[in-house]
N, CA, C and O atoms as a DFTB+ gen file, in Angstrom:
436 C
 N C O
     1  1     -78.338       9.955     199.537
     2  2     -77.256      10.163     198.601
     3  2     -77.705       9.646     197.237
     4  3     -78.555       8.758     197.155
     5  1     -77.154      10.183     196.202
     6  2     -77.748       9.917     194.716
     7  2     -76.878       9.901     194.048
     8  3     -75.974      10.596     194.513
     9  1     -76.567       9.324     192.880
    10  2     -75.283       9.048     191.978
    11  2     -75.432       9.167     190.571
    12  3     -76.196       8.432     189.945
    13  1     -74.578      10.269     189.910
    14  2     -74.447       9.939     188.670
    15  2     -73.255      10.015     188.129
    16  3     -72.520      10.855     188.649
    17  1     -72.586       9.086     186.782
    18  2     -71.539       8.720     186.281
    19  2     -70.536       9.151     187.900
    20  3     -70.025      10.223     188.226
    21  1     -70.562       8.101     188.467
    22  2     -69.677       8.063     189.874
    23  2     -69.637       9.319     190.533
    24  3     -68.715       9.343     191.348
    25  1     -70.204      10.229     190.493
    26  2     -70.380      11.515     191.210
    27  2     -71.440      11.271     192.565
    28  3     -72.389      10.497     192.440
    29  1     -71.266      11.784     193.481
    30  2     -72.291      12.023     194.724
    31  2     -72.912      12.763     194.679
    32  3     -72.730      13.694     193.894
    33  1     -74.065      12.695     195.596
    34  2     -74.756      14.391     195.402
    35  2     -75.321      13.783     197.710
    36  3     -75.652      12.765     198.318
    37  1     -75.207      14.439     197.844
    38  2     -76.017      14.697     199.107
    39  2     -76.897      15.575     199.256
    40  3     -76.560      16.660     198.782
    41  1     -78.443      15.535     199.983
    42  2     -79.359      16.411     200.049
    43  2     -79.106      16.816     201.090
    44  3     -78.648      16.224     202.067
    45  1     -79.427      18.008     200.935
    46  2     -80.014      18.868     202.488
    47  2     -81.181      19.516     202.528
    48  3     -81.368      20.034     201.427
    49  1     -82.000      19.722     203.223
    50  2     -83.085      20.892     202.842
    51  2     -82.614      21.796     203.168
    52  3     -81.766      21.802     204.060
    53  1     -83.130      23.155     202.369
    54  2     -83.107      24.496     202.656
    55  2     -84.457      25.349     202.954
    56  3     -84.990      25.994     202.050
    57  1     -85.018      25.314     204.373
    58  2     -85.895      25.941     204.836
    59  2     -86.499      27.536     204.113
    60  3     -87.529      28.121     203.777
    61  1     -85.362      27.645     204.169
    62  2     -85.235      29.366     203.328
    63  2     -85.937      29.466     201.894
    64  3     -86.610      30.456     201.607
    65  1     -85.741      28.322     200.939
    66  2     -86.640      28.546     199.858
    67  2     -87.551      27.595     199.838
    68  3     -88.294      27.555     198.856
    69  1     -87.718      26.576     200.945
    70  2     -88.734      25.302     200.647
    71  2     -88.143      24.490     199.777
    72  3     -88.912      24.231     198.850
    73  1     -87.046      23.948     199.673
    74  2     -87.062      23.558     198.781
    75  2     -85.591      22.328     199.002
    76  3     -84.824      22.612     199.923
    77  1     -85.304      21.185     198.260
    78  2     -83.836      20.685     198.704
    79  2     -82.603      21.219     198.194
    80  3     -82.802      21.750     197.101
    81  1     -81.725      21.264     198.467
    82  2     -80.185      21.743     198.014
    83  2     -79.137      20.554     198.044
    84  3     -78.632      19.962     198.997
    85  1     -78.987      20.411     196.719
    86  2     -77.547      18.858     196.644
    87  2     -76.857      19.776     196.368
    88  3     -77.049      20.863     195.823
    89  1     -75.537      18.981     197.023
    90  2     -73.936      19.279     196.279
    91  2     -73.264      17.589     196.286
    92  3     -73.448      16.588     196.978
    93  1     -72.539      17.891     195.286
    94  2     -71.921      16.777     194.789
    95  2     -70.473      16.800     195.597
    96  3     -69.766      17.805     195.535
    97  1     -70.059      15.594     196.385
    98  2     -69.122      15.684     197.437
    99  2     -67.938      15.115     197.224
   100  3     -67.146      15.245     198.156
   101  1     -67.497      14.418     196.123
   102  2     -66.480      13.786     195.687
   103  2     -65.602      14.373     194.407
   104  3     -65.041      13.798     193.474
   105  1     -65.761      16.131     194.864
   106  2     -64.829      16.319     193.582
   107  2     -64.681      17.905     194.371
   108  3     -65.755      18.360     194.767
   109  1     -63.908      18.438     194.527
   110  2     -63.211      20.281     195.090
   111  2     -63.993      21.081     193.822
   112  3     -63.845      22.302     193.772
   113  1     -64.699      20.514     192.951
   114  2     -65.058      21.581     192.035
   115  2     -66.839      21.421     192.570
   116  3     -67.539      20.446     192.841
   117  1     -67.070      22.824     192.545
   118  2     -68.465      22.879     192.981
   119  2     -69.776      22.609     192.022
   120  3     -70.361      23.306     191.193
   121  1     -69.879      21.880     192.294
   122  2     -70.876      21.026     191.300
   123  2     -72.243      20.877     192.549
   124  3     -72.212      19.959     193.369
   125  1     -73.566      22.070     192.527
   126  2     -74.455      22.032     192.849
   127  2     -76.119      21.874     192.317
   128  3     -76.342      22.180     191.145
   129  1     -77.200      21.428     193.126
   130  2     -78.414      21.517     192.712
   131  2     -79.531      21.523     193.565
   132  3     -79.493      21.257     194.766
   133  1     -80.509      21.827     192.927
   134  2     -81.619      21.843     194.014
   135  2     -83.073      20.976     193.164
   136  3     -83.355      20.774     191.983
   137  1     -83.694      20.659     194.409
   138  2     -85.384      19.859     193.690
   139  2     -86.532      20.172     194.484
   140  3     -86.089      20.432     195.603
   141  1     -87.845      20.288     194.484
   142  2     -88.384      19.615     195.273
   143  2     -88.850      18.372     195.508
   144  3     -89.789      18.190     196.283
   145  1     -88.279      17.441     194.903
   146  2     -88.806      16.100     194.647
   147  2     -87.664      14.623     193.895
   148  3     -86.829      14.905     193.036
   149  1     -87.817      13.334     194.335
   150  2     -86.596      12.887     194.510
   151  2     -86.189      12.887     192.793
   152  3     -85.035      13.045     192.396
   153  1     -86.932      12.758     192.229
   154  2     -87.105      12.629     190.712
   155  2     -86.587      13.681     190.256
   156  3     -85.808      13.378     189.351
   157  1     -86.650      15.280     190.515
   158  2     -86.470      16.555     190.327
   159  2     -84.974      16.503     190.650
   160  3     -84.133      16.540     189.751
   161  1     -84.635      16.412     192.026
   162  2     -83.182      15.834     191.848
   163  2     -82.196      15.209     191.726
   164  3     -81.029      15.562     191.898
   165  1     -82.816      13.769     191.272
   166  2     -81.785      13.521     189.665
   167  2     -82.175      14.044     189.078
   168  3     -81.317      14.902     188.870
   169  1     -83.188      14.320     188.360
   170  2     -83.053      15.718     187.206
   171  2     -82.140      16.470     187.357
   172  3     -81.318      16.656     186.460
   173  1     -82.091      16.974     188.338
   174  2     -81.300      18.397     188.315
   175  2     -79.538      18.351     188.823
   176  3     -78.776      19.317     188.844
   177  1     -79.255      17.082     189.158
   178  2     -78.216      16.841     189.614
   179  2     -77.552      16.048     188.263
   180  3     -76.324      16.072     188.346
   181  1     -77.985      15.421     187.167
   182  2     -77.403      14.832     186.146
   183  2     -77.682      16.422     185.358
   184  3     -76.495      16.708     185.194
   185  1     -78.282      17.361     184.902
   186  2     -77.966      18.801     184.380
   187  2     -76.696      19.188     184.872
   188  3     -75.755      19.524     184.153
   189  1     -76.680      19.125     186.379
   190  2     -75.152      20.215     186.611
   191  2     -74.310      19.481     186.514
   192  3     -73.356      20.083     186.023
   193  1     -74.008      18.196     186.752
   194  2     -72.685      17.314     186.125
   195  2     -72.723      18.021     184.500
   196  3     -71.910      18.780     183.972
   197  1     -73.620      17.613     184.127
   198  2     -73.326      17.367     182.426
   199  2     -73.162      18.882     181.941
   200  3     -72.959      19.084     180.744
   201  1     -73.245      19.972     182.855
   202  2     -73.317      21.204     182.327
   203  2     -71.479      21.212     182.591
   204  3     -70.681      21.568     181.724
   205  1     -71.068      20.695     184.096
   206  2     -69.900      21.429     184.571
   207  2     -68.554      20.308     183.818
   208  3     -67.335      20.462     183.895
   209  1     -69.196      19.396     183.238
   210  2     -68.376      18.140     182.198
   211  2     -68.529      19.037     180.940
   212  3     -67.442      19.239     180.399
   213  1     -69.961      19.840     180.112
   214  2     -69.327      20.778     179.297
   215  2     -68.383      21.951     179.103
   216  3     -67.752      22.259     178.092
   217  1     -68.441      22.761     180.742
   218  2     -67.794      23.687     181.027
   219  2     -66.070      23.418     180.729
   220  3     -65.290      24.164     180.138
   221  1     -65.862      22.366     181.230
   222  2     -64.599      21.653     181.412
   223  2     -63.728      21.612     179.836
   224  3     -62.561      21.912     179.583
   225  1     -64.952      21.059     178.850
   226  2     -64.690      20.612     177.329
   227  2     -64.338      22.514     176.548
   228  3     -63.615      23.012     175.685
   229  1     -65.460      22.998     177.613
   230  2     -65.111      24.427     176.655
   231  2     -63.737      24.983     177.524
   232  3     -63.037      25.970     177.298
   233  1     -63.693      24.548     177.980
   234  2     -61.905      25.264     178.786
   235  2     -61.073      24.793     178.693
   236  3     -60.016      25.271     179.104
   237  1     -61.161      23.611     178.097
   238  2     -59.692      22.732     177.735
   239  2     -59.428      22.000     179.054
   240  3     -58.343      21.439     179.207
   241  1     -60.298      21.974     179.952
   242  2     -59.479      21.518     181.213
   243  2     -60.150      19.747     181.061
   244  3     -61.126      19.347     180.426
   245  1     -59.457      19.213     181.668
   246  2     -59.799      17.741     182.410
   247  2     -60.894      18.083     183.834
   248  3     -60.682      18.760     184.841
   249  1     -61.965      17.391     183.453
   250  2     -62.364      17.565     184.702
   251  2     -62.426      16.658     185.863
   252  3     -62.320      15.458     185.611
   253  1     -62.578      17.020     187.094
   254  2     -61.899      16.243     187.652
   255  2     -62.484      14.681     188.343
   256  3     -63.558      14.312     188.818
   257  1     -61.718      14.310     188.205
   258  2     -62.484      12.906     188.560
   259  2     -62.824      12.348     189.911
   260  3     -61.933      12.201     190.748
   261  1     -64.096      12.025     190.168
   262  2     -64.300      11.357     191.836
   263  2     -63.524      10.046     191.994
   264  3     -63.572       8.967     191.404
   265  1     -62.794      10.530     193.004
   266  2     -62.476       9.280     193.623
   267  2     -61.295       8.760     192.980
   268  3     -61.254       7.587     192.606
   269  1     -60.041       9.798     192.781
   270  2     -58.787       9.380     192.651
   271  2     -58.339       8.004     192.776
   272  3     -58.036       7.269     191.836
   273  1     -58.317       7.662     194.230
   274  2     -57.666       7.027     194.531
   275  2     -56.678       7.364     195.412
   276  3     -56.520       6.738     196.460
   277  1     -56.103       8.147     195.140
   278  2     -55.553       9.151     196.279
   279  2     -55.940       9.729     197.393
   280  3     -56.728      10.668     197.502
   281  1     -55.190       8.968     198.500
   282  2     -55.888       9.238     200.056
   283  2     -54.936       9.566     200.897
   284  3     -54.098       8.712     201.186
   285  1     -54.854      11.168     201.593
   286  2     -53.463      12.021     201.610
   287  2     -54.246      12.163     203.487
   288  3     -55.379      12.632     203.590
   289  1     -53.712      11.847     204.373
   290  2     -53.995      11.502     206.065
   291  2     -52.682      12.582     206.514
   292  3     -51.773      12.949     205.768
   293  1     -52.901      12.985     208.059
   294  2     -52.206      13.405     208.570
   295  2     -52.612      12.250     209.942
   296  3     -53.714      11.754     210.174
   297  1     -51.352      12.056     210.680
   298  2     -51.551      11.600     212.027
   299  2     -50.310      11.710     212.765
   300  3     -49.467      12.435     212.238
   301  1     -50.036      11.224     213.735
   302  2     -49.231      11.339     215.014
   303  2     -47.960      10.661     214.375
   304  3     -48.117       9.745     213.567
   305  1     -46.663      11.113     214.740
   306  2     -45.603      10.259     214.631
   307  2     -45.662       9.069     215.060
   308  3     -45.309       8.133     214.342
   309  1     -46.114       8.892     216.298
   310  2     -46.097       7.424     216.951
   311  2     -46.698       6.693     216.313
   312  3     -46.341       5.582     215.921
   313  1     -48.064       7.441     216.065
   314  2     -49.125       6.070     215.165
   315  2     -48.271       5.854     213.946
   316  3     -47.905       4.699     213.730
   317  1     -47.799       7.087     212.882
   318  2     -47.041       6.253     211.605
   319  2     -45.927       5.251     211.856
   320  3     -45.667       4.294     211.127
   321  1     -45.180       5.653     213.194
   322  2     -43.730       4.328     213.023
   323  2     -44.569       3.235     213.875
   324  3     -43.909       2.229     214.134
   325  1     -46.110       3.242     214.436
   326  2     -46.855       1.893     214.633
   327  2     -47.094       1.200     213.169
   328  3     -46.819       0.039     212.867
   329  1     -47.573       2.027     212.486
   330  2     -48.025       1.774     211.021
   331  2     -46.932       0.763     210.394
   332  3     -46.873      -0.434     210.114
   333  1     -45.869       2.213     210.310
   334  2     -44.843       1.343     209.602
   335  2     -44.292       0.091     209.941
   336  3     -43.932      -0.735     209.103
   337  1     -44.209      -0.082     211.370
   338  2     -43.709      -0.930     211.767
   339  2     -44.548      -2.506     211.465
   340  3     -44.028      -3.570     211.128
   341  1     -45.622      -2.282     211.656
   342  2     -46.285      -3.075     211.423
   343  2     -46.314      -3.630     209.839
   344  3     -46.282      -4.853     209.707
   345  1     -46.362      -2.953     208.851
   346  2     -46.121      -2.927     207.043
   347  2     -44.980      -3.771     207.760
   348  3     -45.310      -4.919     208.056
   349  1     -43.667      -3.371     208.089
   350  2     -42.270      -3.858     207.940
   351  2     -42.561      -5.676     208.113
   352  3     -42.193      -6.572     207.354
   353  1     -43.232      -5.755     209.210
   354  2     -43.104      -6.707     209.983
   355  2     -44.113      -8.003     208.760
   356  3     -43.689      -9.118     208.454
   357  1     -45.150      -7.529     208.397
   358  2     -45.658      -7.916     207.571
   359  2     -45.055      -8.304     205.582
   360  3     -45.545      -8.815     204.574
   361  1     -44.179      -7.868     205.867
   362  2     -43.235      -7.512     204.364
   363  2     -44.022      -6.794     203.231
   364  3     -43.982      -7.012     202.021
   365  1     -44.778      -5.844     203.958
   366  2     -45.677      -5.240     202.816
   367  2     -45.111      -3.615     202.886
   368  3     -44.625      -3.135     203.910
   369  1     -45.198      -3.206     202.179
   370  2     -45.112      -1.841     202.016
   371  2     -46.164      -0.926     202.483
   372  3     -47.368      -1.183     202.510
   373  1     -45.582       0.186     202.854
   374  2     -46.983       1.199     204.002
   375  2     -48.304       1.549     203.074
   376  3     -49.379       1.600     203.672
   377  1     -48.293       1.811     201.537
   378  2     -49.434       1.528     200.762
   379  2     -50.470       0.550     201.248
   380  3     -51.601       0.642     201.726
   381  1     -49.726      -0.322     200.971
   382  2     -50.244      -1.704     200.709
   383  2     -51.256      -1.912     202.183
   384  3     -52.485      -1.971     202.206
   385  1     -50.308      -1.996     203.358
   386  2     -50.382      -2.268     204.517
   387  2     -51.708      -1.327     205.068
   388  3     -52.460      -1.924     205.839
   389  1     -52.003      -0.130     204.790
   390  2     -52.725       1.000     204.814
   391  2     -54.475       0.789     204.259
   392  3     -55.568       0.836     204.824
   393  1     -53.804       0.440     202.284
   394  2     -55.190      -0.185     202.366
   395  2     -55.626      -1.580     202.762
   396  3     -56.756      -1.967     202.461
   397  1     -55.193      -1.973     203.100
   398  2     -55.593      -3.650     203.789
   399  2     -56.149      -3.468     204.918
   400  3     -57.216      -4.075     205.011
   401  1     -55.724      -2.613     206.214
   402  2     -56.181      -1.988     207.109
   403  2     -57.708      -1.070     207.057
   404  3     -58.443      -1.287     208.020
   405  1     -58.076      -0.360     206.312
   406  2     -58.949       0.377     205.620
   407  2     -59.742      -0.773     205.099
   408  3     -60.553      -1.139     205.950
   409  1     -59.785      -1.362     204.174
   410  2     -60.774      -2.449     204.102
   411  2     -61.327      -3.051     204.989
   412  3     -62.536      -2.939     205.196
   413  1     -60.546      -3.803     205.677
   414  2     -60.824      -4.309     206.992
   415  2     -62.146      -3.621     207.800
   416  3     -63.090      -4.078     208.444
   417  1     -61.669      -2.217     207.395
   418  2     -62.434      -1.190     208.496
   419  2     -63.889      -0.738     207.704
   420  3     -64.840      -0.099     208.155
   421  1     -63.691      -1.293     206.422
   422  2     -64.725      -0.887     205.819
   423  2     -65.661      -1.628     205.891
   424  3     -66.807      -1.313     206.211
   425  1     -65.196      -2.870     205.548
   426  2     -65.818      -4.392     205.395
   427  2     -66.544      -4.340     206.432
   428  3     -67.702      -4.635     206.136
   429  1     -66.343      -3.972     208.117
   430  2     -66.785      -4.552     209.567
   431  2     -67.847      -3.702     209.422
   432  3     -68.634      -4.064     210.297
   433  1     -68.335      -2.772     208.821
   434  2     -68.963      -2.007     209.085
   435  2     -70.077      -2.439     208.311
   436  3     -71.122      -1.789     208.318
């Protein structure tokens, strides 16, 4: 994994041209690149940020930012009124209670 201005990029190879293929994984807008070499892609992975951060400036749009903050889950009824119940019991709110839990889980690792 490789990073620029808080963006991801993950490699893969692509057999098909010899060659590696990044995409940047922390944003729904497709922000891709390719190298043969680790140097080549940061090269080529700080170009397509900075191309798709100009694209953005020429469209008027905001572009979008990695890593909101915003973390949108689906799960089981039972597990959320475990959840909640647990926040309640704690006097924290299900935010709160959620990321404290998540750290936890991050930290052990």
């Amino acid at each position: 994994m490789i990073e620029y201005k808080d963006y991801l990029g993950v490699i893969d190879f692509d057999p098909e041209i010899d060659s590696f293929h990044g995409t940047v994984i922390n944003t729904n807008d497709v922000i891709t690149f390719y190298g043969s070499s680790v140097t080549e892609l940061r090269e080529e992975m700080q170009k397509s940020i900075e191309v798709y951060l100009e694209f953005c400036r020429e469209q008027g749009k905001e572009p979008e930012e990695p890593f909101s903050g915003r973390l949108m889950i689906q799960t089981s009824p039972e597990l959320h009124r475990r959840i909640a119940l647990n926040a309640a019991r704690r006097h924290v709110n299900l935010n709160t209670y959620i990321q404290e839990v998540l750290e936890k889980g991050v930290v052990a690792e």
